[in-house]
N, C-alpha and C positions, 0 to 999 in steps of 0.2 A: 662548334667543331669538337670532334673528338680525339683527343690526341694522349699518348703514353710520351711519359717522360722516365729515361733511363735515367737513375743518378740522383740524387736526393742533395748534392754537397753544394755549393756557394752558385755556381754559375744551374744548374737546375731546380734548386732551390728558389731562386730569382726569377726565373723565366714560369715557373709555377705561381709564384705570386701575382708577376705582373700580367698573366692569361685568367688566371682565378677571378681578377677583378674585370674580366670582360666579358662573362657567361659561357666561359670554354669549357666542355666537360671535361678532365683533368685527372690522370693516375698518375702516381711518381710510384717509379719502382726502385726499390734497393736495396743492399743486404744488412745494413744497419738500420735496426728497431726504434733504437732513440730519434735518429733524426729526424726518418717517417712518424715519430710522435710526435713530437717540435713542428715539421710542419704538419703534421694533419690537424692540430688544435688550433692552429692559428688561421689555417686558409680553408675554403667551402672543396677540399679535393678528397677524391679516393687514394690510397695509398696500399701497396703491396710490396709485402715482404720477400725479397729471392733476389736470385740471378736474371739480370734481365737479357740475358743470350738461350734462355733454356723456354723452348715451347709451353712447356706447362705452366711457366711463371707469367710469357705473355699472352697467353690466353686468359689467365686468372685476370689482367689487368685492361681483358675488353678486348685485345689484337685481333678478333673474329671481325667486328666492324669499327674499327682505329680507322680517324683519316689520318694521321700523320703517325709518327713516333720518332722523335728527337733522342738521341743517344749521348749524352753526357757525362759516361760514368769516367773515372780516371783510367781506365784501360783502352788504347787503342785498338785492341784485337774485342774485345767486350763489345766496343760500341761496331764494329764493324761485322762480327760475327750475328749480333741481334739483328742488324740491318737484313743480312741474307734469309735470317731464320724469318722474320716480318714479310718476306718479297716474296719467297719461296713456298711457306704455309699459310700464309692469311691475304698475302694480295694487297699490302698494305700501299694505297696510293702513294704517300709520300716519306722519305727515309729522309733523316737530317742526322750527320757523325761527327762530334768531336774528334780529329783525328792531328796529333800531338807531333808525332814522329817524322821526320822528312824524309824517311829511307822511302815513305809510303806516298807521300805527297805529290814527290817527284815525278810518282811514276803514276799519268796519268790515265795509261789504258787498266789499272786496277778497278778503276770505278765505273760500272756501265753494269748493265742489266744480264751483260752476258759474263760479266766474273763476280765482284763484288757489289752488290744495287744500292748504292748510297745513292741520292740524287743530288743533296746538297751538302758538303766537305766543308767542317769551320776548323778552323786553328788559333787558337784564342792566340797565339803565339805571334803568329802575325798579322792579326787584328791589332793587337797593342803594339807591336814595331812599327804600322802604318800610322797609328794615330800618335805615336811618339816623333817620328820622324815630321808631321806636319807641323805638333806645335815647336820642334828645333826652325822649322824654315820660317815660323811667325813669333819672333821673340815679345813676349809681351802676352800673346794671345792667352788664356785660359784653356778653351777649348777650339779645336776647327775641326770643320767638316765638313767633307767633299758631296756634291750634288752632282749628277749626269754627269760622271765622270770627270770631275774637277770641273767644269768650267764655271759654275758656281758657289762661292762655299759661305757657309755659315761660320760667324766666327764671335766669342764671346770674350770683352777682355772688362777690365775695370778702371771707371771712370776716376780721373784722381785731378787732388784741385789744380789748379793751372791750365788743364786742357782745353782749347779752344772751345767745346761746347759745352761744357758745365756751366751752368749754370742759365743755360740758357733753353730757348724754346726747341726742340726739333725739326719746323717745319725752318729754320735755320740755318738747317746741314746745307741745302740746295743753294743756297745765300755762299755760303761758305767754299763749297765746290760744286758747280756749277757745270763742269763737265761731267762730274763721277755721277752715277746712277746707284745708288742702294735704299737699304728701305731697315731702319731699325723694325726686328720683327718681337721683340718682348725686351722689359726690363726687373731685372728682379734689385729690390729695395726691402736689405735687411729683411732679407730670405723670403719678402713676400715677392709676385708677379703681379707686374703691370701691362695693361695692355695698350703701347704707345700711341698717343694721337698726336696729330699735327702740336697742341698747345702742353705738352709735356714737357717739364723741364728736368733734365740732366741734371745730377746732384753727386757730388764726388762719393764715390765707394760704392755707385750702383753699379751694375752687370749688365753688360748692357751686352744684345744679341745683334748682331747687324749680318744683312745676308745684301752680296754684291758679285760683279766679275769675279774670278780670280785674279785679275790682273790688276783691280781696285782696292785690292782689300788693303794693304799697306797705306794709302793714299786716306781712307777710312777710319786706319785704327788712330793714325795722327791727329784726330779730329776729338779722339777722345782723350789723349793721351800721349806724355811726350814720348814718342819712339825708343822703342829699346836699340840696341845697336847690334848688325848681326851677332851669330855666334862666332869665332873660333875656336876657341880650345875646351874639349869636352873631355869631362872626367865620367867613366861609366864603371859603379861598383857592381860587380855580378856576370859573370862571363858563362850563364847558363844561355837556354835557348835563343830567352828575348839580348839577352846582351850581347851574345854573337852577331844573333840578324840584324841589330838596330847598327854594331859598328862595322856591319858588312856593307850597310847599305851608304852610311855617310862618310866611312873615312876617307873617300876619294876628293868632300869637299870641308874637312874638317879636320885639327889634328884629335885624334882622338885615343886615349887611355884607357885601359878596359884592368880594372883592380879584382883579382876573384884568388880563392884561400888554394884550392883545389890542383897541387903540381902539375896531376894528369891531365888534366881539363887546360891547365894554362900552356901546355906542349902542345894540347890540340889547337887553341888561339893562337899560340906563335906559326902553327903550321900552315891553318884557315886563312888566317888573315895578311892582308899588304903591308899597309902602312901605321897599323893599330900597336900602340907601345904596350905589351902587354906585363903586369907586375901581379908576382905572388905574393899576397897579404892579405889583411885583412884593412876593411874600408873605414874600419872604425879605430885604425890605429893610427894614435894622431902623430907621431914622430914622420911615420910613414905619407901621412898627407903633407906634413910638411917640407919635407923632403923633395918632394912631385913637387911644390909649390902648386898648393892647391887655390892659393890666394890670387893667383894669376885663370884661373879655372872660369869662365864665362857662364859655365852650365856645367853641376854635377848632376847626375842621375840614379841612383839606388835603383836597382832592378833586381834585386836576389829575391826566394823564394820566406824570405823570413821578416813580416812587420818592421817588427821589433830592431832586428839590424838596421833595415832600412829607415828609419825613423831618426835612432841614433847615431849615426854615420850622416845623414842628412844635416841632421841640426851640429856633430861636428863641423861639418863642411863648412855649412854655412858661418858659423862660430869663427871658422879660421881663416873665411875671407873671399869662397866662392859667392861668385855675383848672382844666380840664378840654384835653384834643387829644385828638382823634380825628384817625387818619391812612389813607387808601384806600393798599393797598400792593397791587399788582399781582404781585410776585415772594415766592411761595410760602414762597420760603428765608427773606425775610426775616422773614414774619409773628412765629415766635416768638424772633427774635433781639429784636424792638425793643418788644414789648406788655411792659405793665406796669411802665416805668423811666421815662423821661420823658414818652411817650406812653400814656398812658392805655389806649387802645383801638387792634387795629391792624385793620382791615375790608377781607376778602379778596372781591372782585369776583368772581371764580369759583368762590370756594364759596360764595357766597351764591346764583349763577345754578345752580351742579350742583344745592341742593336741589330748586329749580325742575323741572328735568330730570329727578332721578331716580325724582319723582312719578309722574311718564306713563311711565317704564321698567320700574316694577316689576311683576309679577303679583300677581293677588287685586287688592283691592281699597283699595288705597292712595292716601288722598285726600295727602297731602303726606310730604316728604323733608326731614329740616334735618340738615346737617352741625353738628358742634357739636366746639367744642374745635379748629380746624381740621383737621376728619377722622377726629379719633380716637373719635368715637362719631355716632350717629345716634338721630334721634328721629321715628320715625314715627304718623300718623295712619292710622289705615283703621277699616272701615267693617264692621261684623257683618252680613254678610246669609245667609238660609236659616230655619230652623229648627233644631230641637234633633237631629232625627235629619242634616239632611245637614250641619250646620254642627259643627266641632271645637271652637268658643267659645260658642255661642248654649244659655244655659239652665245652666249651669256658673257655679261660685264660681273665684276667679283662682287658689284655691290648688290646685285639681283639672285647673288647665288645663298641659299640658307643655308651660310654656314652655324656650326652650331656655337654655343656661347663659350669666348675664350678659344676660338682660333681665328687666327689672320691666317691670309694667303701673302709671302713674303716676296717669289720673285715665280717667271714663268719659262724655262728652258726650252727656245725651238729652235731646233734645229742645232745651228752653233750659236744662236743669238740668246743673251739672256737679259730679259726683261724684267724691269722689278716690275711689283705691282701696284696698279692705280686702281683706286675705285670705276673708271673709265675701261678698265686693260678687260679685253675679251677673250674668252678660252678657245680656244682649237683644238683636232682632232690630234692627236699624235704628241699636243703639249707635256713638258712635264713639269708638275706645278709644286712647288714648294710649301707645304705647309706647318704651321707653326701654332701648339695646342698647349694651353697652360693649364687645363685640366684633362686629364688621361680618361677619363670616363666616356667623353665624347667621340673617343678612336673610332666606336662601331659604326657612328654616327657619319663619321669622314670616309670609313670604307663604303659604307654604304652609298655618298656621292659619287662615289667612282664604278662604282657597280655598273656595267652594261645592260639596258634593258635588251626584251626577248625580241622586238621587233629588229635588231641588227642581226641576226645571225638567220 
């Protein structure tokens, strides 16, 4: 696939890499020369210097026969304005926009072929508020993620000793709970992956992946681990975009604090918001957390736009007697230096937005992408369509299907019913089947099982 990538910075940067290593012919455009150096030395891409809103520059960068062009630069009007310049002179099939601002979100007849031709609208902004607010509703959790629209979710926490199943074999869990249905879909041991079988034994401080109902998963994480206790009282330092949306969305079932330096901005939160205690300071001024009693605090959150604050304000918190931190960390390197020591949780803004992204990138039929582990595996959704003759899954048990090495099929979503998977469990037409890859190389390999042969159509 041929595709232009506007934007050279963190989240376009990422989304070039992780396409580079699956045979995607790949331009990144941007106005800064170093970074297009940086990546052109390191990934197999072409790379062009300019404004990615101006004809001349998408033309230089293939826009004559581009299938796609993904728009990530930090400009709203940039990435939106290239989108029309793509639809309008080159006929470009598909448009994908970073699009930041809500004045423009909101208003959803902006987007269509006959005003603005974006096709598919990301907002990293509330990407990360959705995936923050899941893991508030799973105390304990690592990571969750929603499948066919919640009724399945993937969910990764860490095994610690005492848990009921440490130590013990897998094929266990069923012994154990005997009504719940799920299916551990990977285990990572001291950052390597396993690929669980029936005789696998649970060992405290693995990561362990399990994919169930939504309405099982609580019943599931118990099994690995003593329950955390809901949340109450949450402290959120950063009262920018993501810290407004995250305490718009739960202060109705939480009390919630929102700490940001900025008077103007904290006028706007008292304005914005209900029941959100809103304070002017700084998150890292500890009189000021102790004041709040932040000791009393279930869950801080650091959300600002700056590492480094959020780091140090973090490990205050936690210093001072907050039960849970979660930290948004912007730079890559840091993520697995600082998860799991004082910081509980570290939440990567551009792998949460690539999943997003790599939905609409892939072939076949690919309803969703989640980076998991930061990077080191994937968990995709897609969709069985065809019949038995033109389809390579439809009408097959999983254990007859080639899959490729290092992925399981974890559960199967039909209809409203979700099915884990048995070696026995048979694919249908319309299914939507969960899968689960511990090496990324294989991706083309799993689009291609979902691929529809020419006889259906």
């Amino acid at each position: 696939m041929k595709i232009i990538i506007l934007g050279a910075g963190q989240v376009g940067g990422s989304l070039a890499e992780h396409l580079a290593s699956e045979a995607n012919d790949i331009t990144v455009v941007d106005t800064d020369s170093e970074r297009l150096r940086d990546l052109g030395d390191r990934l197999d891409i072409r790379t062009v210097q300019g404004r990615g809103s101006l004809p001349t520059v998408l033309r230089q960068a293939g826009a004559d026969d581009a299938d796609m062009l993904v728009a990530v630069t930090n400009s709203d009007e940039t990435n939106m304005v290239a989108c029309q310049v793509a639809h309008t002179l080159f006929h470009t099939p598909t448009k994908i926009a970073r699009v930041r601002e809500a004045a423009y979100l909101t208003r959803s007849e902006l987007f269509d072929n006959e005003a603005i031709p974006v096709d598919v609208l990301i907002s990293p902004e509330q990407v990360v508020t959705n995936y923050i607010k899941r893991l508030i509703q799973h105390p304990g959790a690592l990571q969750v993620i929603d499948f066919a629209e919640g009724k399945a979710q993937l969910v990764a926490v860490k095994a610690y000793y005492g848990g009921p199943l440490v130590g013990q074999q897998l094929r266990q869990l069923r012994e154990h709970m005997p009504n719940v249905e799920t299916r551990v879909a990977a285990i990572f041991r001291r950052d390597r992956p396993i690929l669980p079988q029936g005789d696998t034994v649970i060992e405290a401080d693995d990561e362990v992946f399990f994919i169930a109902a939504k309405a099982n998963i609580r019943a599931v994480m118990s099994e690995m681990r003593r329950l955390d206790e809901t949340y109450k009282r949450i402290v959120i330092a950063g009262g920018g975009q993501i810290g407004e949306r995250l305490a718009e969305a739960i202060e109705s079932r939480y009390q919630v604090k929102i700490i940001e330096m900025n008077p103007t901005r904290c006028r706007h939160l008292s304005d914005t918001l209900d029941s959100t205690v809103v304070l002017q300071g700084s998150a890292s001024d500890r009189d000021l957390l102790l004041e709040e009693n932040i000791a009393d605090a279930d869950l801080f959150l650091a959300l600002t736009n700056d590492d480094e604050a959020n780091i140090m304000s973090s490990l205050l918190a936690k210093r001072l007697g907050a039960k849970k931190v979660m930290t948004i960390i912007n730079n890559p390197a840091y993520v697995d230096l600082i998860q799991g020591g004082d910081i509980d949780i570290a939440i990567s803004p551009q792998l949460a937005t690539i999943g997003t992204l790599l939905a609409h990138v892939r072939r076949g039929d690919i309803v969703s992408v989640h980076s998991l582990r930061r990077g080191a595996a994937e968990a995709i959704e897609a969709i069985a369509h065809g019949d038995a003759k033109s389809s390579k899954v439809i009408g097959k048990a999983i254990e007859n299907i080639g899959l490729p090495p290092g992925t399981t099929i974890g559960a199967i979503i039909r209809d409203e019913e979700v099915i884990i998977a048995h070696d026995d469990t048979v694919i249908a037409a319309g299914d939507h089947v969960i899968l689960f890859l511990v090496d990324k190389k294989h991706i083309r390999d799993v689009e291609k099982l979902f691929h529809v042969g020419l006889s259906f159509f």
